[in-house]
C-alpha positions as CSV (number, residue, x, y, z in Angstrom):
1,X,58.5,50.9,27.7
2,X,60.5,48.4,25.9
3,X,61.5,48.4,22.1
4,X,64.1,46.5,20.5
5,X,63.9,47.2,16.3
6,X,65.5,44.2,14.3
7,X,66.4,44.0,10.6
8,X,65.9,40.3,9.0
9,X,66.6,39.5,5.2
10,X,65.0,36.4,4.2
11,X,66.1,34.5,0.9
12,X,63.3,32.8,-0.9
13,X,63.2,29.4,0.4
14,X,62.2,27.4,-3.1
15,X,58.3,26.8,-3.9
16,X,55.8,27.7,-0.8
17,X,52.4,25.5,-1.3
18,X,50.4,28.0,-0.7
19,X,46.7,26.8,0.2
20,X,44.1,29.2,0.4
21,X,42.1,27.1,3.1
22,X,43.9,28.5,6.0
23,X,41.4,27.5,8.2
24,X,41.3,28.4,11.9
25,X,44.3,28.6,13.7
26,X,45.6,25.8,15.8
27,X,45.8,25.4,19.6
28,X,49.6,24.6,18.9
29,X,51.6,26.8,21.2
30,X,48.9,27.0,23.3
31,X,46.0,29.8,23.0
32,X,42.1,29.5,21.9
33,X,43.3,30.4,18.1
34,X,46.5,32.2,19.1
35,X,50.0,31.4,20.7
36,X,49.6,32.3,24.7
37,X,52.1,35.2,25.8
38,X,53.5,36.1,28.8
39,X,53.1,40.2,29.2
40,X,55.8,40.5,31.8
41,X,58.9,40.2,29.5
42,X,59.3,41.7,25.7
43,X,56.7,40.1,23.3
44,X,58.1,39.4,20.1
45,X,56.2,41.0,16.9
46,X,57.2,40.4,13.1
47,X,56.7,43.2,10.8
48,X,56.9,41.6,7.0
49,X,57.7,44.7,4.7
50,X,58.3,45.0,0.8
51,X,61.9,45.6,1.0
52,X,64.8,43.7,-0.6
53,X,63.4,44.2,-4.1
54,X,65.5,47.1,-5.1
55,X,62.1,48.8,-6.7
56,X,62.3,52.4,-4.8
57,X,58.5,52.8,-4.5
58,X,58.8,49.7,-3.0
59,X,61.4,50.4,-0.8
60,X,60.5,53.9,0.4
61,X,57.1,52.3,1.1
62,X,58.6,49.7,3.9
63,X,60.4,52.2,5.5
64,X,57.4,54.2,6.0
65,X,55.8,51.1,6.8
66,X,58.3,50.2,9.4
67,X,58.5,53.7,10.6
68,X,54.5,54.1,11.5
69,X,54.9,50.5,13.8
70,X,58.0,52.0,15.0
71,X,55.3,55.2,16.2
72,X,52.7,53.1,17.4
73,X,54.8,51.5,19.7
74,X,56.6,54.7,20.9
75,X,53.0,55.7,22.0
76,X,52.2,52.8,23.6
77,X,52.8,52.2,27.5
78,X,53.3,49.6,29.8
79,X,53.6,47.5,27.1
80,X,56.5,45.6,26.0
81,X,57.3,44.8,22.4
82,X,60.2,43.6,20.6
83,X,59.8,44.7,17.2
84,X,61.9,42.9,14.4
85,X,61.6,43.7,10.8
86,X,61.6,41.1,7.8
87,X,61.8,41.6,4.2
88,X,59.7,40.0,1.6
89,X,60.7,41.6,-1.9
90,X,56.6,41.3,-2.2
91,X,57.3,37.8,-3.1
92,X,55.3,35.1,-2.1
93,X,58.1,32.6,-1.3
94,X,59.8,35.1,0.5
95,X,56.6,36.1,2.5
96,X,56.4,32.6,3.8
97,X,60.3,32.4,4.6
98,X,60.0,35.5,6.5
99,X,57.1,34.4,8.0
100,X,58.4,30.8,9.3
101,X,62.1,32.4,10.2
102,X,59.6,35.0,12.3
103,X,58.0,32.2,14.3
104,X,61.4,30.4,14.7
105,X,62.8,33.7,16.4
106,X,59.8,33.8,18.5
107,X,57.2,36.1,17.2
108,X,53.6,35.8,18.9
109,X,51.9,37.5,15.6
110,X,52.7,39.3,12.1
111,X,51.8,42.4,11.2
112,X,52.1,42.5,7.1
113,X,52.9,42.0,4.5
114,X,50.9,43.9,2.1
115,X,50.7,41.8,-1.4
116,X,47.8,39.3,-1.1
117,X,49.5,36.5,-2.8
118,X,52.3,37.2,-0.2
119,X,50.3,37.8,2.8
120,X,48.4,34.5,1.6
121,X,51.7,32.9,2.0
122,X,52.7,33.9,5.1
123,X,49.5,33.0,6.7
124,X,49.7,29.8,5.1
125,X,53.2,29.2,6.7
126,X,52.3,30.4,10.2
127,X,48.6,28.6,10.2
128,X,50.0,25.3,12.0
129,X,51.4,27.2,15.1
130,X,48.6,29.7,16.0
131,X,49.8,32.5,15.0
132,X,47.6,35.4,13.8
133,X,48.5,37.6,10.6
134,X,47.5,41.4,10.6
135,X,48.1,42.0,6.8
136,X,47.8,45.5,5.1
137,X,46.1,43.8,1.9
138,X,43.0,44.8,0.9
139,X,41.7,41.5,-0.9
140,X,39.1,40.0,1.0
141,X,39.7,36.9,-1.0
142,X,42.9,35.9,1.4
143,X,40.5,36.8,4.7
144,X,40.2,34.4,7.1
145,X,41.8,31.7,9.1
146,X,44.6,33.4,10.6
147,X,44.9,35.9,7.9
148,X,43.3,39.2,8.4
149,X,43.2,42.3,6.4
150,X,43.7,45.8,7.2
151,X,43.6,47.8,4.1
152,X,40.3,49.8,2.7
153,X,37.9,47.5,1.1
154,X,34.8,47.9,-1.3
155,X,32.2,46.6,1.1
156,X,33.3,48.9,4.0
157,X,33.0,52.2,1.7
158,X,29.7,50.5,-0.1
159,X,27.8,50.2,3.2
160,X,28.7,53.7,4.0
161,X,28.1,55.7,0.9
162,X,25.3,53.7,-0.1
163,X,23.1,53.7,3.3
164,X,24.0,57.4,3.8
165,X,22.5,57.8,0.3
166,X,19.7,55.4,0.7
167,X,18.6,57.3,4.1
168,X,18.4,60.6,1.9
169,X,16.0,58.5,-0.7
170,X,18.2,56.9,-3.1
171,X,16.3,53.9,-3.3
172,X,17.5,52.3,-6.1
173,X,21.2,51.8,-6.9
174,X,23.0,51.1,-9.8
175,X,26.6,50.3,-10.4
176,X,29.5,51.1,-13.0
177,X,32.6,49.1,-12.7
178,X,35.9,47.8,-13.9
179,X,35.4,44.3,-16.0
180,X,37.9,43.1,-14.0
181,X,38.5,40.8,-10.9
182,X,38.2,44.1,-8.5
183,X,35.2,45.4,-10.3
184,X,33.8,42.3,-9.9
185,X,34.4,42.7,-6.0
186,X,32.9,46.5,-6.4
187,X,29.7,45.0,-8.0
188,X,29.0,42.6,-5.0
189,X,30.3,44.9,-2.4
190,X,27.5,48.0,-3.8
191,X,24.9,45.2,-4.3
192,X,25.7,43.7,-0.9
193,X,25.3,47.1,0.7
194,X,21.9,48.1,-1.2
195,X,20.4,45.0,0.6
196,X,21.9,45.7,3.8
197,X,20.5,49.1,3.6
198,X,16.5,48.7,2.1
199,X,17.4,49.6,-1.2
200,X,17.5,47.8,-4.4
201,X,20.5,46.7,-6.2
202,X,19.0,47.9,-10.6
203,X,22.0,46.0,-12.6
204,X,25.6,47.0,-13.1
205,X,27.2,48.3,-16.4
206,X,30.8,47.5,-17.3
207,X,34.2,49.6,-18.5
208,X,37.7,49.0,-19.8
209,X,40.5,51.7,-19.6
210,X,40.3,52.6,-23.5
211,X,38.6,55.5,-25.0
212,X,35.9,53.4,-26.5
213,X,34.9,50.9,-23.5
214,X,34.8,54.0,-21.6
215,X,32.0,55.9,-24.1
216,X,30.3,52.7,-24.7
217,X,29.9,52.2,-20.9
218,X,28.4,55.3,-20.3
219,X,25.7,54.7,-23.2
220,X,25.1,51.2,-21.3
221,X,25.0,53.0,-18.3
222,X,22.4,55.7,-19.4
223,X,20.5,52.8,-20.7
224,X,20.4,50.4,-17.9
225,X,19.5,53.6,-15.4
226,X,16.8,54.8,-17.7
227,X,15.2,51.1,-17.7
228,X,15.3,50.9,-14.2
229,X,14.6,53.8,-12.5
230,X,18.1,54.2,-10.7
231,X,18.8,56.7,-8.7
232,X,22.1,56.4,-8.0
233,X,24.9,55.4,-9.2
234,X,27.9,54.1,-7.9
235,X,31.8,54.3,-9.5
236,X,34.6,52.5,-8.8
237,X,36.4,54.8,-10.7
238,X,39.4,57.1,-9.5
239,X,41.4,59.8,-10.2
240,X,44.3,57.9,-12.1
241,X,41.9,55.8,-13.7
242,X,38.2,56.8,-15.7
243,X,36.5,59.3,-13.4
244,X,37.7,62.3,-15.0
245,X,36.1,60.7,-18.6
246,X,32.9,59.7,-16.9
247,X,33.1,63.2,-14.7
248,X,32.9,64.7,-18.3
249,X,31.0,61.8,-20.5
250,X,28.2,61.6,-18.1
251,X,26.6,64.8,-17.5
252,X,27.3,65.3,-21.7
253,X,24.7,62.8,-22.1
254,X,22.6,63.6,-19.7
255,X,23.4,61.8,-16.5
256,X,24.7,63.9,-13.7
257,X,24.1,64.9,-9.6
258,X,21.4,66.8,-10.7
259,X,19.3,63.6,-11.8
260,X,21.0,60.8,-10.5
261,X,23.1,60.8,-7.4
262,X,27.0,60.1,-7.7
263,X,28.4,57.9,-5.1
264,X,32.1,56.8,-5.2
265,X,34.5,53.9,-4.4
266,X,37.3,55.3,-4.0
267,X,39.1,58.4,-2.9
268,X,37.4,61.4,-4.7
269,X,38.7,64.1,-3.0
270,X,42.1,63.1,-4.6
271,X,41.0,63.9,-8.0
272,X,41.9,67.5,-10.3
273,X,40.5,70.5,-9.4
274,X,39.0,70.3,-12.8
275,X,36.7,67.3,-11.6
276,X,36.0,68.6,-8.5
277,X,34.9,71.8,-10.1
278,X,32.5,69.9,-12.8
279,X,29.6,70.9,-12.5
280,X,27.5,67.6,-13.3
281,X,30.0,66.1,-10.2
282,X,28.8,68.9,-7.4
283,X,26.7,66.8,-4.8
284,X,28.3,63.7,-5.5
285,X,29.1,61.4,-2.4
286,X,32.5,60.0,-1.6
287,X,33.8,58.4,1.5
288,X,36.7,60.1,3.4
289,X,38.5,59.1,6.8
290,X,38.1,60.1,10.6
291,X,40.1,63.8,8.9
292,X,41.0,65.0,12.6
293,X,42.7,61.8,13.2
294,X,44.3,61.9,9.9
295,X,45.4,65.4,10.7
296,X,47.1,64.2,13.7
297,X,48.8,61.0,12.7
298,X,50.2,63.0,9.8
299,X,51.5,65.6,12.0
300,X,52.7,62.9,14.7
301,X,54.7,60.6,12.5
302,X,56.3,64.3,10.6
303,X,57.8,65.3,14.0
304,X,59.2,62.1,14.9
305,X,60.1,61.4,11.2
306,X,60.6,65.0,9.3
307,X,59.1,63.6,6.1
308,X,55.1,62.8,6.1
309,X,53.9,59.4,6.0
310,X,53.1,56.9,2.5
311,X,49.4,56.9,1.9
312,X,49.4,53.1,3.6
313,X,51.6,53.7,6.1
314,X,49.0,54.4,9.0
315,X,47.7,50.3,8.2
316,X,51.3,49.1,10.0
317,X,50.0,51.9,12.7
318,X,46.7,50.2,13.2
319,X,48.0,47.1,13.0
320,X,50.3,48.2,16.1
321,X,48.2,50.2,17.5
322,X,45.7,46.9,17.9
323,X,48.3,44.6,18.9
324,X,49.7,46.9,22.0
325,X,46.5,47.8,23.1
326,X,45.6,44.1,23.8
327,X,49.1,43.4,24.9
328,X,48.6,46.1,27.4
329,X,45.5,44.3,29.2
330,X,48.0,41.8,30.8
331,X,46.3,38.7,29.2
332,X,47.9,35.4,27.9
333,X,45.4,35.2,25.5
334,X,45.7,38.5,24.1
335,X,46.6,37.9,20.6
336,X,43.8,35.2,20.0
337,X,41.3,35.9,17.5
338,X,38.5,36.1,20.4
339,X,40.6,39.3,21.4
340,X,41.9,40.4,18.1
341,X,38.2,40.6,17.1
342,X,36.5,42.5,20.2
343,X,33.7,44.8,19.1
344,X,34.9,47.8,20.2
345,X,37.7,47.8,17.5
346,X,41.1,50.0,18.0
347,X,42.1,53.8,17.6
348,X,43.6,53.9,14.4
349,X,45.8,56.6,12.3
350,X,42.9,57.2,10.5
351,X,40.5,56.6,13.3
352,X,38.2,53.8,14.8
353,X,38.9,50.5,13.3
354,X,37.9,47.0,14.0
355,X,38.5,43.3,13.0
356,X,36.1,41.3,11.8
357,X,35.5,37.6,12.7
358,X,35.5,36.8,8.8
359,X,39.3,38.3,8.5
360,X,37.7,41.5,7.3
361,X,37.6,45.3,8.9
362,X,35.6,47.6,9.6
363,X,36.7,51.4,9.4
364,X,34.6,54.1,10.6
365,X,34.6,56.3,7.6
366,X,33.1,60.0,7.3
367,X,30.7,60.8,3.9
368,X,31.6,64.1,2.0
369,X,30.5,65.7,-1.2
370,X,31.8,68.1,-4.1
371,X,30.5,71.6,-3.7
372,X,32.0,74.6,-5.6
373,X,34.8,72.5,-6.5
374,X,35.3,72.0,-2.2
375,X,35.3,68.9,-0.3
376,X,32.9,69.4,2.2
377,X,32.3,66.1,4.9
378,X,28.2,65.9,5.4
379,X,28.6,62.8,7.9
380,X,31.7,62.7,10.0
381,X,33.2,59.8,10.8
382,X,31.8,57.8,13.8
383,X,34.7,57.9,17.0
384,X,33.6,54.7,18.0
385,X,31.5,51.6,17.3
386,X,28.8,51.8,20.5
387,X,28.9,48.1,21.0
388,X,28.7,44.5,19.1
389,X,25.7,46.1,17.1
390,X,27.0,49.2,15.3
């Protein structure tokens, strides 16, 4: 086992022209779509983290960032990996600084940052020399190229929730979303998934975070599920955001889990007790992660760290966890995209996991519901993908 943990600070280096065609990596450096390396001595990995802003949230989050690679490479064996660390500030031009002073000092790939607009940079920057970025955005937007995301996205939760639901006869799906950029993205990801899965996709009603777009949007939304037939419904709304006024609007006018099944977006077992314990909420369905594995990254990266891990921290694991795995097969061309994207994904901090040829993922998630106020998981979480096909 080799390790070798670097700090970098990179200044902004002016204006970055950031083009969001990063198309397909180059065969500069050598590689189908990724730099060749040579397995026998240390290869070089650059970790882009949000450090060097001064923002604490920011800061504590790289160094929980830093410390989950740090883990995933301390698990790994016979592999050898020179880690070195770069700050970006979250800024774009810093992003691509990092990312170019990262190829300079020999990195093979990047894993981060975690901004889009900075992980869109750094892509950009690294494009002409092969390199492949593992980012920890979520924005499928910056997919693609030599960019590709590891954070939680719409679709992947969609597909879940809403087959599981459609398999238990929710035929028809409706959708209540933010009127926003990422609510747009929720609104093609649940009537994406309603295809996929034989059912049909009955409109989508709109919400802003004030009192009055929230009580007007659940009048629309009675409306539009009353004219259609829905029989679900799907939220992108969370715990810091509308769900507890929708977990208390809705049923008040008539629309709850007792007529219409609740799916969510986002992470419902984070929400009060008090919405948990709603009764028009009890039988909704959420998507959680692989728990066990959960469990034990948690408990892994407390021992080696005595504090537990940020909520995103197990995405620098993954992306780790992927990297050293391929590394460990002996190949030069184990950090091209043909190998970065293998259908049989990774083991993950929060379980299976897999790139996808588009710069997407694909995270093999577990479906729960509310009952008595308890999350309880119906579906657990695949452990692995069964082939090209699943």
């Amino acid at each position: 086992m080799f390790q070798r943990i670097r700090n970098f600070g990179i200044k902004a280096a002016g204006a970055v022209a950031v083009a969001t065609v990063l198309l397909g990596c180059t065969e500069t450096g050598g590689g189908s779509q990724g730099p060749r390396v040579n397995t026998n001595k240390p290869v070089v990995v650059g970790i882009l983290v949000p450090s060097g802003s001064g923002v604490q949230q920011q800061e504590a989050l790289a160094g929980s960032l830093v410390a989950a690679a740090k883990l995933a490479v301390a698990e790994m064996s016979d592999v050898q990996i020179d880690l070195r660390v770069y700050s970006t500030a979250g800024d774009p031009n810093r992003a691509a600084a990092a990312a170019q002073q990262a190829a300079k000092d020999g990195a093979k790939v990047l894993v981060g940052p975690l901004f889009a607009q900075a992980a869109n940079a750094a892509g950009a920057a690294v494009a002409s020399q092969g390199i492949n970025v593992l980012s920890f955005s979520n924005n499928p937007d910056i997919a693609g190229g030599n960019v590709f995301i590891l954070g939680d996205t719409f679709a992947n939760t969609a597909d879940r929730v809403v087959g599981y639901a459609a398999r238990q006869g929710s035929r028809s799906i409706a959708a209540l979303v933010k009127s926003d950029a990422a609510g747009e993205v929720a609104a093609a990801a649940v009537k994406a998934a309603a295809q996929n899965n034989g059912a049909s996709f009955a409109g989508v009603a709109r919400y802003e975070l004030t009192t009055e777009s929230a009580v007007a949007a659940v009048s629309a939304t009675k409306s539009l599920i009353q004219q259609s037939g829905a029989t679900a419904l799907v939220m992108d709304a969370d715990a810091a955001g509308a769900l507890p006024v929708f977990a208390q609007l809705l049923p008040e006018n008539g629309i709850s889990a007792a007529n219409t099944q609740f799916i969510g977006l986002t992470r419902w077992d984070k929400t009060a007790d008090s919405v948990r314990a709603n009764p028009g909420m009890q039988g909704s369905l959420f998507a959680l992660n692989d728990t066990s594995a959960t469990s034990a990254f948690n408990q892994r990266y407390g021992a080696a760290n005595g504090v537990g891990p940020h909520l995103l921290a197990g995405k620098a694991y993954d992306a780790m966890r992927a990297v050293g795995t391929l590394l460990q097969s002996g190949s030069s061309d184990a950090l091209s995209r043909n190998k970065l994207t293998r259908p049989a994904g990774f083991s993950g901090a929060n379980g299976v996991f897999r790139l996808r040829p588009d710069g997407t993922n694909q995270r093999a998630l577990a479906v729960a519901t509310f009952r008595e106020g308890q999350v309880v998981v119906l579906d657990p979480a695949p452990r692995s993908f069964g082939g090209a096909g699943s």
